[in-house]
C-alpha positions in Angstrom: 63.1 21.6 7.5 63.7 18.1 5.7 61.3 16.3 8.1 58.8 19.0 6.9 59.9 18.4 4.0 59.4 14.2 4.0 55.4 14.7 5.8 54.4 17.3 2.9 55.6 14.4 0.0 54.2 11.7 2.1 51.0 13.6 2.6 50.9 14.8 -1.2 51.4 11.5 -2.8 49.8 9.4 -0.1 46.8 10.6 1.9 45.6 12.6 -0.7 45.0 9.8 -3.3 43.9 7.7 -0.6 41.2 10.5 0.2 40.5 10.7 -3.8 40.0 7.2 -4.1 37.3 7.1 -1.5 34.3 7.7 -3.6 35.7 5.4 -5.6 36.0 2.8 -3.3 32.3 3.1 -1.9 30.9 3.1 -4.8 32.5 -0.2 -5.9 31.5 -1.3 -2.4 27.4 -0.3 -3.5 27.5 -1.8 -6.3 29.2 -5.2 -5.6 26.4 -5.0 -2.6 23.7 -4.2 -4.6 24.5 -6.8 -7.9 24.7 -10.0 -4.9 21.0 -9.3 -3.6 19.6 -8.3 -7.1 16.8 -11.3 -7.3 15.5 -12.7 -10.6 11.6 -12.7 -11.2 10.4 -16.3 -11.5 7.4 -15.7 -13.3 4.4 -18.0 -13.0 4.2 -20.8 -15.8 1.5 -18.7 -18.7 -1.6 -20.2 -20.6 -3.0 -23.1 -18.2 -2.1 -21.3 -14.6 -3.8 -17.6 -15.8 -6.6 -18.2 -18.3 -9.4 -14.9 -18.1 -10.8 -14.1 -15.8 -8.3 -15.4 -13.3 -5.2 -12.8 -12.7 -2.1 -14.5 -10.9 -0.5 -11.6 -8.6 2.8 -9.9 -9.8 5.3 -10.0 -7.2 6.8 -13.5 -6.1 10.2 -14.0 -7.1 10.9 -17.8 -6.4 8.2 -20.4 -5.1 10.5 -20.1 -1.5 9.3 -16.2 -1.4 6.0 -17.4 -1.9 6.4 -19.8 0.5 7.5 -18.0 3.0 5.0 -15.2 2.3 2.2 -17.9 3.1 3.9 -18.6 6.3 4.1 -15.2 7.6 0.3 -15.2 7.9 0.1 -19.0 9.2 2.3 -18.2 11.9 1.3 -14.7 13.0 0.7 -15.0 16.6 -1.9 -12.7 16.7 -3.6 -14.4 14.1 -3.3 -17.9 15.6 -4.5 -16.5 19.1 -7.4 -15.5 17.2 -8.3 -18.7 15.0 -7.9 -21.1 18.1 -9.8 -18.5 20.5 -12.5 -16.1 19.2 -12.8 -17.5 15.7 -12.6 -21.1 17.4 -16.6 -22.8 17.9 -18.4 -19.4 15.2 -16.4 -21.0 12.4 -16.8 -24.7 13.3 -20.6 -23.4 13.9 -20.7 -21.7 10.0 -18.5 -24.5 8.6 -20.8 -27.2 10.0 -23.7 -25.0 8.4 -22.0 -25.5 4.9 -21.7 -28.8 5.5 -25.5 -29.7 6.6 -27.0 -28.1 3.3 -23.9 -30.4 1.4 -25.2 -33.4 3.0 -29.3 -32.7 2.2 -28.5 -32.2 -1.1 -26.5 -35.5 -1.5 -23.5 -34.5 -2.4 -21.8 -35.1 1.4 -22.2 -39.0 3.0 -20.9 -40.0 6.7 -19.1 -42.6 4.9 -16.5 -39.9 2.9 -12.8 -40.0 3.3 -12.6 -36.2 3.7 -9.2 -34.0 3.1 -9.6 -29.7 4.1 -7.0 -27.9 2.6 -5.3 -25.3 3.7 -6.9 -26.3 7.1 -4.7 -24.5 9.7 -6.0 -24.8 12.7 -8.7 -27.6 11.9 -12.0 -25.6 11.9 -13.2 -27.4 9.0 -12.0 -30.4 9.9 -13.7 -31.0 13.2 -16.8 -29.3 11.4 -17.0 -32.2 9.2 -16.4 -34.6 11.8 -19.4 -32.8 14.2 -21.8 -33.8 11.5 -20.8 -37.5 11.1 -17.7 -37.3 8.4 -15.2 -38.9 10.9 -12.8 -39.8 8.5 -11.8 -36.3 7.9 -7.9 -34.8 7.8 -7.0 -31.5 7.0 -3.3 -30.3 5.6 -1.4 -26.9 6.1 2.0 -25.7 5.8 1.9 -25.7 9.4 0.7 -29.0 11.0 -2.0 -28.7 13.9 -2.1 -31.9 15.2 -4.4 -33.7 15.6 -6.9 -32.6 12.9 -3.8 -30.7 10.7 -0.6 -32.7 8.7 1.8 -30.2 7.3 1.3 -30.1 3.7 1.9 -28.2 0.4 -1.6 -27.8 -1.5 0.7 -27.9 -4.7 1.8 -31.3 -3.6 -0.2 -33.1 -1.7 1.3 -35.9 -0.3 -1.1 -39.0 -0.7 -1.6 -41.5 -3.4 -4.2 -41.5 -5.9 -7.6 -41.7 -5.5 -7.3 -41.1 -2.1 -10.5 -39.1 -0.6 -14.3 -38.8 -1.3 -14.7 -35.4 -0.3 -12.0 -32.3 -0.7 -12.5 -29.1 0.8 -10.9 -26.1 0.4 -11.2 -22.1 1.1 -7.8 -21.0 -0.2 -8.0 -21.2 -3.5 -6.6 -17.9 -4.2 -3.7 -18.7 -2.5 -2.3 -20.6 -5.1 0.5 -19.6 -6.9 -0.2 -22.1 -9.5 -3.4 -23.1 -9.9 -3.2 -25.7 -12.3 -1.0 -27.5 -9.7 -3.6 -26.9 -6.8 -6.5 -28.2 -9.2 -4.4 -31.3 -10.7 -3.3 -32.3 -7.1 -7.0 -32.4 -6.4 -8.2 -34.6 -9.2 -5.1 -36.7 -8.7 -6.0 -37.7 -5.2 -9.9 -37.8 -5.5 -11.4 -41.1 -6.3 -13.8 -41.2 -9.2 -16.7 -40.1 -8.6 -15.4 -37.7 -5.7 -16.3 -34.3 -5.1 -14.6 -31.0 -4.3 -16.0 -28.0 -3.2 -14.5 -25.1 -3.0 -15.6 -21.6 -1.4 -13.8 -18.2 -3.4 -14.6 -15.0 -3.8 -15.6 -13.6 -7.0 -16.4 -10.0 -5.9 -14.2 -8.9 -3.2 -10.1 -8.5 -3.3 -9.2 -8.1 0.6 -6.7 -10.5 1.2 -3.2 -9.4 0.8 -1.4 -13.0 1.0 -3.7 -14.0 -1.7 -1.7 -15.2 -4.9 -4.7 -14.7 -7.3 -8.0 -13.0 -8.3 -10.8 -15.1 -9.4 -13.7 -13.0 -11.3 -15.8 -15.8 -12.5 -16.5 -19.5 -12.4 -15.4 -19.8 -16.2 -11.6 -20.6 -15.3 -12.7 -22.7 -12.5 -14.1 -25.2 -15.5 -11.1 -24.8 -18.0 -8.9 -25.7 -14.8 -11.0 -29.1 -13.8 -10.5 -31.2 -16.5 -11.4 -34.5 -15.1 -14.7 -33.2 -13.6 -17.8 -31.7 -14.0 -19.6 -28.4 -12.2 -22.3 -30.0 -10.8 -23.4 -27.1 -8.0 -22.6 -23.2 -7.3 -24.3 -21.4 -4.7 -24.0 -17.9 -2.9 -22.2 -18.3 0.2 -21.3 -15.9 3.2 -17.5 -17.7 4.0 -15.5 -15.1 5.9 -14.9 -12.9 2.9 -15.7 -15.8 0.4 -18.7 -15.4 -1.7 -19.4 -18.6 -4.0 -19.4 -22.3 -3.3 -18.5 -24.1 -6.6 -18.7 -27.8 -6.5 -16.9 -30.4 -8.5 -17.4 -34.0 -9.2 -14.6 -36.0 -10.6 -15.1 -38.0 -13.5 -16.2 -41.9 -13.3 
């Protein structure tokens, strides 16, 4: 009877507040969970990165989530099966295409220091090199030697006034497009041009960190050049080639 006795107390003013206190305790355990992963939005620098008619994409918390955003395309197998296989020689072809009609309009010599960016594989940059620009490199966040150097189109790593020529088909991958656009002007050599290929009617690709809808912010962004050519162009999903020429 008094050992009843003892497991009844023990039971009453024991396991029961322990059972009580369980909801308790797991909801403590949620919300201490929940406030450590909580991220802060890191919202892209305003006024000279999204002027009208160019809409930076909602979404990346921290320039390492972007980052690694970008990466998940550059290093998708399937992808890079694809770029170095089937896509391999039609883009060099339609590249090299680009590139002609650059050069008979004087705006593209043999004797260019070239930079592609956002090159990955190297498509563009043996393009350029098939039509006589030997002195042509391309950067990536993944290197592909030995046409490729890893490099972050938000900062490049050469000097100033480095290249002639600068290509690029990524602009709307940049997160801050004042940086991509400064980095440019920084390393071209006066005189120098840049072309770039975007699209100003289509919105397909889901790493993209921006929508372009006209050449108008293109012009506020260049600061130390002038638009000197813009064309309509079939570029895999990009529509208009806009070409810069840094100021003398």
């Amino acid at each position: 009877m008094k050992e009843s006795y003892i497991k009844l107390l023990v039971y009453k003013y024991f396991f029961v507040p322990l059972l009580l206190s369980i909801p308790f305790l797991l909801y403590l355990s949620y919300k201490t969970s929940l406030d450590s992963t909580t991220i802060t939005v890191v919202e892209p620098p305003p006024s000279s990165t999204d002027p009208p008619g160019l809409k930076i994409r909602p979404g990346y918390t921290s320039y390492d989530f972007y980052i690694q955003r970008q990466l998940n395309k550059t290093l998708n197998q399937k992808l890079r099966k694809i770029w170095t296989t089937r896509d391999w020689n039609r883009k060099i072809h339609v590249f090299s295409g680009f590139f002609n009609d650059l050069k008979k309009k004087n705006l593209l010599f043999n004797s260019f220091k070239a930079l592609c960016i956002g090159a990955r594989m190297g498509q563009e940059v043996e393009a350029l090199k098939r039509v006589g620009v030997s002195d042509s490199i391309g950067i990536d966040l993944v290197p592909s030697p030995p046409l490729v150097m890893k490099g972050d189109f938000h900062y490049q790593p050469f000097d100033d006034e480095t290249f002639d020529f600068e290509f690029s088909n990524v602009f709307d991958h940049a997160l801050y497009p004042d940086k991509f656009v400064d980095e440019i002007e920084r390393t071209l050599k006066p005189g120098g041009l840049c072309v770039l290929h975007v699209a100003l009617s289509r919105r397909s690709d889901k790493y993209s960190a921006n929508d372009l809808f006209s050449v108008e912010p293109l012009k506020k962004l260049f600061k130390r050049s002038e638009l000197v050519h813009v064309r309509t162009v079939d570029g895999f999903g990009l529509d208009t080639e806009v070409v810069f020429m840094k100021n003398k």
